[in-house]
C-alpha positions as a Markdown table, in Angstrom:
| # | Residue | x | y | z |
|---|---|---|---|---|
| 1 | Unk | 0.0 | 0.0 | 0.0 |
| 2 | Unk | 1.4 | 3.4 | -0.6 |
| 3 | Unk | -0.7 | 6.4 | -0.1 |
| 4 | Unk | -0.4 | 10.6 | 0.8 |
| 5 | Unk | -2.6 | 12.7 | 3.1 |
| 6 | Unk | -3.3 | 15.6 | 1.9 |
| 7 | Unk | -2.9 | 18.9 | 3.9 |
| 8 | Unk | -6.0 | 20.1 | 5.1 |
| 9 | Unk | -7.8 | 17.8 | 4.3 |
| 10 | Unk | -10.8 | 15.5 | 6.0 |
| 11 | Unk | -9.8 | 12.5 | 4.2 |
| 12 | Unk | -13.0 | 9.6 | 4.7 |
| 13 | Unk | -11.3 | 5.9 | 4.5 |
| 14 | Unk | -13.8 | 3.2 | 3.4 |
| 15 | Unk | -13.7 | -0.3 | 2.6 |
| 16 | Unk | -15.4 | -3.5 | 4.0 |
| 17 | Unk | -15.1 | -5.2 | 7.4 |
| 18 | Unk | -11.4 | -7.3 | 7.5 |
| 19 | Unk | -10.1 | -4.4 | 4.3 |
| 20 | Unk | -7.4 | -3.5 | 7.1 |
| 21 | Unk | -8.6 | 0.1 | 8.0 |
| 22 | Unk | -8.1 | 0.1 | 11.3 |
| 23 | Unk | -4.4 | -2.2 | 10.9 |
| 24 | Unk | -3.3 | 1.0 | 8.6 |
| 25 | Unk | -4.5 | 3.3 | 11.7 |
| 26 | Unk | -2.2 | 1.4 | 14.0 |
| 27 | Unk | 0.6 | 1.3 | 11.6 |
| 28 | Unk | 0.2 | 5.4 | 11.0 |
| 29 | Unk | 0.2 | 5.7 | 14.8 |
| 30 | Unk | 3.3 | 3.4 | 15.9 |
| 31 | Unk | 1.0 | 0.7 | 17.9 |
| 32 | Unk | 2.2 | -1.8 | 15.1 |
| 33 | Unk | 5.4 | -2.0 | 13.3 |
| 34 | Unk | 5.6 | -3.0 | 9.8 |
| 35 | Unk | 7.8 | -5.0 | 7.9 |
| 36 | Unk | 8.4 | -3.3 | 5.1 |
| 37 | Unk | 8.0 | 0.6 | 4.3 |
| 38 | Unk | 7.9 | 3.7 | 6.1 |
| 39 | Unk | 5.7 | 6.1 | 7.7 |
| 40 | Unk | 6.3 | 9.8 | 6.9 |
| 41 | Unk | 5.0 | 12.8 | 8.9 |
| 42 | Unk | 6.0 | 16.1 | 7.5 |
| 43 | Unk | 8.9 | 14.4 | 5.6 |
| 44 | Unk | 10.2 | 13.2 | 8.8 |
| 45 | Unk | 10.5 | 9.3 | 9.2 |
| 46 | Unk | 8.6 | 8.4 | 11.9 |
| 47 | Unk | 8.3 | 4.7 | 11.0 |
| 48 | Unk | 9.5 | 3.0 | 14.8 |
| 49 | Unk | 8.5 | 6.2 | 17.0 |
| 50 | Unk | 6.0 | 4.8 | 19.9 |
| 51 | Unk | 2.7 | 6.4 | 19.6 |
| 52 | Unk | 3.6 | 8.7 | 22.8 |
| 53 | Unk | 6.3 | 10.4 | 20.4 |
| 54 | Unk | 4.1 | 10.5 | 17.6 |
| 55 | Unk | 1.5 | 12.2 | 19.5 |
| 56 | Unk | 4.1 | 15.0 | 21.2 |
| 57 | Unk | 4.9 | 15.2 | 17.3 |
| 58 | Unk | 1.4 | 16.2 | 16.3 |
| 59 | Unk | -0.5 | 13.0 | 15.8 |
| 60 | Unk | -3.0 | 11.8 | 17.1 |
| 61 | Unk | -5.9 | 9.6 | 17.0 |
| 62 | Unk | -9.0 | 8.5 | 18.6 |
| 63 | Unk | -10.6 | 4.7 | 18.6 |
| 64 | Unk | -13.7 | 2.7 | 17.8 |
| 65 | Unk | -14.7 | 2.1 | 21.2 |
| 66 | Unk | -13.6 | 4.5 | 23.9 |
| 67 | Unk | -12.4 | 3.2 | 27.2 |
| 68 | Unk | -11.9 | 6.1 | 29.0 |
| 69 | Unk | -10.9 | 5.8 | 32.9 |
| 70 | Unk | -14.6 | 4.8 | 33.9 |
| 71 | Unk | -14.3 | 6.4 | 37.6 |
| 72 | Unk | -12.2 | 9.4 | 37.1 |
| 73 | Unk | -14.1 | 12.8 | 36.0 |
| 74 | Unk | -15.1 | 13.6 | 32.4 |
| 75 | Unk | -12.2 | 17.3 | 33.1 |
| 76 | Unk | -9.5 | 14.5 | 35.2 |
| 77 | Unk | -9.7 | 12.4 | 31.7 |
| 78 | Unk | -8.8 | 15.5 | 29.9 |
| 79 | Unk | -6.0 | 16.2 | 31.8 |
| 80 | Unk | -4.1 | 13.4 | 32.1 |
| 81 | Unk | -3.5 | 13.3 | 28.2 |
| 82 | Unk | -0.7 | 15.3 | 28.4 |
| 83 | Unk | 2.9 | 13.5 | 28.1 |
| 84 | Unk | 5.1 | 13.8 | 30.1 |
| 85 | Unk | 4.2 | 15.9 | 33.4 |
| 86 | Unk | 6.0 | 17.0 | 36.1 |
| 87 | Unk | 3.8 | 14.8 | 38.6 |
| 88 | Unk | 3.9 | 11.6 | 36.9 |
| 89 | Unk | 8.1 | 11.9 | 37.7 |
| 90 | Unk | 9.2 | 9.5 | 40.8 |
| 91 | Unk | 11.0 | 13.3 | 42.2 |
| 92 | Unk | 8.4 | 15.9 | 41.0 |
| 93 | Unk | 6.3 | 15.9 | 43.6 |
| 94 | Unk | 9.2 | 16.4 | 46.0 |
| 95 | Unk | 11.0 | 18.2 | 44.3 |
| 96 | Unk | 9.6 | 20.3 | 42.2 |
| 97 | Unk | 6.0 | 21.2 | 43.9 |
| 98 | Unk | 6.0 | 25.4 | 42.7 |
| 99 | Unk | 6.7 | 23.4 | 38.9 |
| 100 | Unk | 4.2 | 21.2 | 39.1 |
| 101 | Unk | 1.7 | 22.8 | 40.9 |
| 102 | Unk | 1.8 | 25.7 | 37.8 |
| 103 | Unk | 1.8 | 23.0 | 35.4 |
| 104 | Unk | -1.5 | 21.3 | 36.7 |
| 105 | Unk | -3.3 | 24.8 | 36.5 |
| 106 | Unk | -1.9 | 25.5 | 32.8 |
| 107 | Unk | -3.2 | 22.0 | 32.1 |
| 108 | Unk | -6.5 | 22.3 | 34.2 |
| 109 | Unk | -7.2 | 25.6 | 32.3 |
| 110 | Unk | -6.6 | 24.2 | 29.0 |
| 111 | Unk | -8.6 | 21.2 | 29.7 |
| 112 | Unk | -11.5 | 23.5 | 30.8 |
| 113 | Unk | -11.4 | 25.1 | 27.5 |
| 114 | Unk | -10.9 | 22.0 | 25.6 |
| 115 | Unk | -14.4 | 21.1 | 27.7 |
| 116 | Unk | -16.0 | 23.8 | 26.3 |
| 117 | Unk | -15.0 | 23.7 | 22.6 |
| 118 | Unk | -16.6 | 19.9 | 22.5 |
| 119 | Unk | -19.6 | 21.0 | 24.5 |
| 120 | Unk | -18.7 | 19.3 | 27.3 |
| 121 | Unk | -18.3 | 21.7 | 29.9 |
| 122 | Unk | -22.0 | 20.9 | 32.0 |
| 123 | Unk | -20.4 | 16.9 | 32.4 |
| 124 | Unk | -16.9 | 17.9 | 33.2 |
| 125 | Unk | -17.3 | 16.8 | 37.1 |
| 126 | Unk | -19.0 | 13.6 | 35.7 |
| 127 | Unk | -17.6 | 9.9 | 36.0 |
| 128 | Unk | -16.4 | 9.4 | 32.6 |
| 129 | Unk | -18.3 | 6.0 | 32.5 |
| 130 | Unk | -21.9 | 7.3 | 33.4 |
| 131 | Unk | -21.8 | 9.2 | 30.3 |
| 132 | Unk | -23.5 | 8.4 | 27.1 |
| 133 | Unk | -21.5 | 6.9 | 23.6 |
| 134 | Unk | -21.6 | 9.7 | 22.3 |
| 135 | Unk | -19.7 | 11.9 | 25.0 |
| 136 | Unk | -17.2 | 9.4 | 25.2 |
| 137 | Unk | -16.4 | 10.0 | 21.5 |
| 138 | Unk | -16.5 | 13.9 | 22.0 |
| 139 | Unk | -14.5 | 13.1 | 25.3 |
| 140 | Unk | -11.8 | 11.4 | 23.0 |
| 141 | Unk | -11.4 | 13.9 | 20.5 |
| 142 | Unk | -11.3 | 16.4 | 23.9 |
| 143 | Unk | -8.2 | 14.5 | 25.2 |
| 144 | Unk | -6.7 | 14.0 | 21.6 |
| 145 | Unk | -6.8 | 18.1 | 21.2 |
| 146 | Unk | -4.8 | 18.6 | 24.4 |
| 147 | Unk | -1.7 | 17.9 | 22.3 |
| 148 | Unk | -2.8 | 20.2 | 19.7 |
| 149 | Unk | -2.1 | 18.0 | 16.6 |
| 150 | Unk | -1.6 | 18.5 | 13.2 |
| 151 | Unk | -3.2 | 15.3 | 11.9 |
| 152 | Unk | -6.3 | 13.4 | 13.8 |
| 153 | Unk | -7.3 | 9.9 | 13.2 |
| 154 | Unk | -10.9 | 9.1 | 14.0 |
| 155 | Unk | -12.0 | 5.5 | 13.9 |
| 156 | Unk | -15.5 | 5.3 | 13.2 |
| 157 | Unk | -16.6 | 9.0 | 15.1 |
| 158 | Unk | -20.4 | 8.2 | 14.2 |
| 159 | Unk | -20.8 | 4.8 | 15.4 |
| 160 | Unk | -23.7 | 4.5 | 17.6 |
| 161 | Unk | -23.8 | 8.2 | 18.7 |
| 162 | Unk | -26.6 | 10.0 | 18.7 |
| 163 | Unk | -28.0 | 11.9 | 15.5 |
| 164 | Unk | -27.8 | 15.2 | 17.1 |
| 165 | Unk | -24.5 | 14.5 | 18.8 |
| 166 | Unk | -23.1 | 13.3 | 15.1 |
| 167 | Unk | -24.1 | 16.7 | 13.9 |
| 168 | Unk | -22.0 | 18.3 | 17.1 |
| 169 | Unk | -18.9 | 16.1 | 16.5 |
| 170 | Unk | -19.7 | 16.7 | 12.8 |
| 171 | Unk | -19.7 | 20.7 | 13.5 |
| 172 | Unk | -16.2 | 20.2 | 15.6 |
| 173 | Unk | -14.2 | 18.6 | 13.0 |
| 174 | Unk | -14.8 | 21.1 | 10.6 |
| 175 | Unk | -14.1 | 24.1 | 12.8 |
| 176 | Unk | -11.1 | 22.5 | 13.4 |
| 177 | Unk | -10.8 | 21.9 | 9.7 |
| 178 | Unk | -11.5 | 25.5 | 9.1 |
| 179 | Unk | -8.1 | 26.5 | 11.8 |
| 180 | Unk | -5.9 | 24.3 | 9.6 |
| 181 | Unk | -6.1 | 20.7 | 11.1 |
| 182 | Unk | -5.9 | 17.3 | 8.7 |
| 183 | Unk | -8.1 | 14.6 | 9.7 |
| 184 | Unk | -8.0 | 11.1 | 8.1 |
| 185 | Unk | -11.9 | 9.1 | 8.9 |
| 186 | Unk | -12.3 | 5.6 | 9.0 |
| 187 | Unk | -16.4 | 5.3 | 8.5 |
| 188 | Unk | -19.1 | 2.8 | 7.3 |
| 189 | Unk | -21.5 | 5.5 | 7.7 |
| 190 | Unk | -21.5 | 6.3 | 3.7 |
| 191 | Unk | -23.6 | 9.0 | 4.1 |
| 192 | Unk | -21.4 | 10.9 | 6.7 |
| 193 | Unk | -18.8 | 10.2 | 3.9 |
| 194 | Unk | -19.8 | 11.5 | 1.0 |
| 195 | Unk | -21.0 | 14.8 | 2.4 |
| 196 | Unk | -18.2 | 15.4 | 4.6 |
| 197 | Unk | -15.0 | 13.9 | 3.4 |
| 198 | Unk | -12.9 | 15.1 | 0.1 |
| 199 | Unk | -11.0 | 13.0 | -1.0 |
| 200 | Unk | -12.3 | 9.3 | -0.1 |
| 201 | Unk | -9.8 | 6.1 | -0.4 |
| 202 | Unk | -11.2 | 2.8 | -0.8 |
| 203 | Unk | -9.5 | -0.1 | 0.7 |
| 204 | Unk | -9.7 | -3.7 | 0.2 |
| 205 | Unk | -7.3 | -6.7 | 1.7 |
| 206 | Unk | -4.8 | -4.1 | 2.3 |
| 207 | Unk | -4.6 | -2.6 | -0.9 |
| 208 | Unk | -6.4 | 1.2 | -2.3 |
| 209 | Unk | -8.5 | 0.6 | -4.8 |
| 210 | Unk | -9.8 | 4.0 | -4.7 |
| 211 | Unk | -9.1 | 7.5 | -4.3 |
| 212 | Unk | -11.0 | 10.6 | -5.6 |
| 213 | Unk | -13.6 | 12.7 | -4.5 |
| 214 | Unk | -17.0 | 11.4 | -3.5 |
| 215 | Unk | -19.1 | 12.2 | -6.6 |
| 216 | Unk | -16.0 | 10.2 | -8.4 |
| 217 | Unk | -16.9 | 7.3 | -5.5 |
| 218 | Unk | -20.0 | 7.5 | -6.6 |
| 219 | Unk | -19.7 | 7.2 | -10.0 |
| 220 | Unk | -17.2 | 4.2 | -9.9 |
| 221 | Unk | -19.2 | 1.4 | -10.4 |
| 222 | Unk | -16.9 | -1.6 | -9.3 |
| 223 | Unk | -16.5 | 0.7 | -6.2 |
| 224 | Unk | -20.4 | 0.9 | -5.6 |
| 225 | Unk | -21.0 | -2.6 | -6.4 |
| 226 | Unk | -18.6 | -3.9 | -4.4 |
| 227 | Unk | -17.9 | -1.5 | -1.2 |
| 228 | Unk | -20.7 | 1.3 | -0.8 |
| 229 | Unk | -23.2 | -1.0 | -1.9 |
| 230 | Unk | -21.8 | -4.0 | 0.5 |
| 231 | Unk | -21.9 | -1.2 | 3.2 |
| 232 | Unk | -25.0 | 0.4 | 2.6 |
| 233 | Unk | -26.9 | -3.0 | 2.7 |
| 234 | Unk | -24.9 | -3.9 | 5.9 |
């Protein structure tokens, strides 16, 4: 497989179940290693970087089914995302309390913003596992923009949410769109796809079979036969 993400974009990836979607999301963001190839962000080779490094580099992505930490607040979910703080050290908290008690309230602060941008803001004292399916996806893409990235992966963002919460997460992604951020969707929801995503790649057992823009996917008839029809009828 070799493929390019354009800048800017909100690139939608398709293909049937097993087509290796979500394999190609954990090759991007260093939770697999390939074999063969290399992964380029920015033209820097970031082929073995662990996904912590990737996501300090501007990369980040968010999953099919969120697990965040069930008993800990919607805001304390936030906040943890960022790498590397002072208080997660063995000596910070001894030795560096002023530090590390400034950090916490940048972080808090950014976190309560973050809250606010994703709508979140009247659930931020909430258990993060009494919320609905369609929070914890908003919740994901929360934590994902505390490390301000470039380039956001989303795994299936409309599955089982909510048609009014689709339209918020839908209204996010292109604000952030609109500020210069490149997001790359994996989605069955073909609909979602074809309004919202230019260009759309088609994959199938780990190969592209398609890439264009979504009147183009529409029009390809081996490509509606085979995947958007497959899909729709799923």
């Amino acid at each position: 497989m070799s493929l390019s993400i354009r800048k800017g974009s909100i690139t939608g990836l398709i293909g049937p179940n097993g087509a290796g979607k979500s394999t190609l999301f954990n090759l991007l963001t260093g939770a697999l290693k390939p074999d063969s190839g290399s992964v380029r962000l920015k033209d820097q080779d970031v082929t073995n970087l662990s996904p912590n490094r990737l996501f300090k580099l501007g990369l980040g992505r968010t999953f099919q089914i969120p697990r965040p930490f069930a008993r800990m607040s919607v805001l304390e979910n936030v906040m943890l995302a960022p790498i590397a703080q002072i208080g997660e050290t063995i000596s910070g908290p001894f030795l560096f309390r002023s530090r590390m008690r400034d950090e916490e309230h940048h972080i808090r602060k950014k976190a309560l913003e973050v809250l606010d941008f994703v709508t979140l803001t009247p659930l931020a004292d909430h258990p993060a596992g009494k919320i609905s399916g369609g929070q914890m996806k908003l919740l994901e893409l929360a934590r994902v923009l505390m490390g301000d990235p470039g380039l956001i992966l989303l795994d299936e963002p409309a599955a089982g949410v909510n048609p009014v919460l689709t339209e918020t997460l839908i209204e996010k992604i292109k604000e952030l769109n609109r500020r210069g951020t490149t997001f790359v969707i994996i989605e069955h929801d073909m609909d979602f796809v074809m309004r919202h995503c230019d260009p759309v790649i088609a994959l199938a057992v780990g190969k592209v079979v398609f890439q264009g823009t979504s009147e183009e996917a529409l029009a390809d008839p081996v490509l509606l036969d085979a995947y958007l029809g497959a899909t729709a009828d799923a």
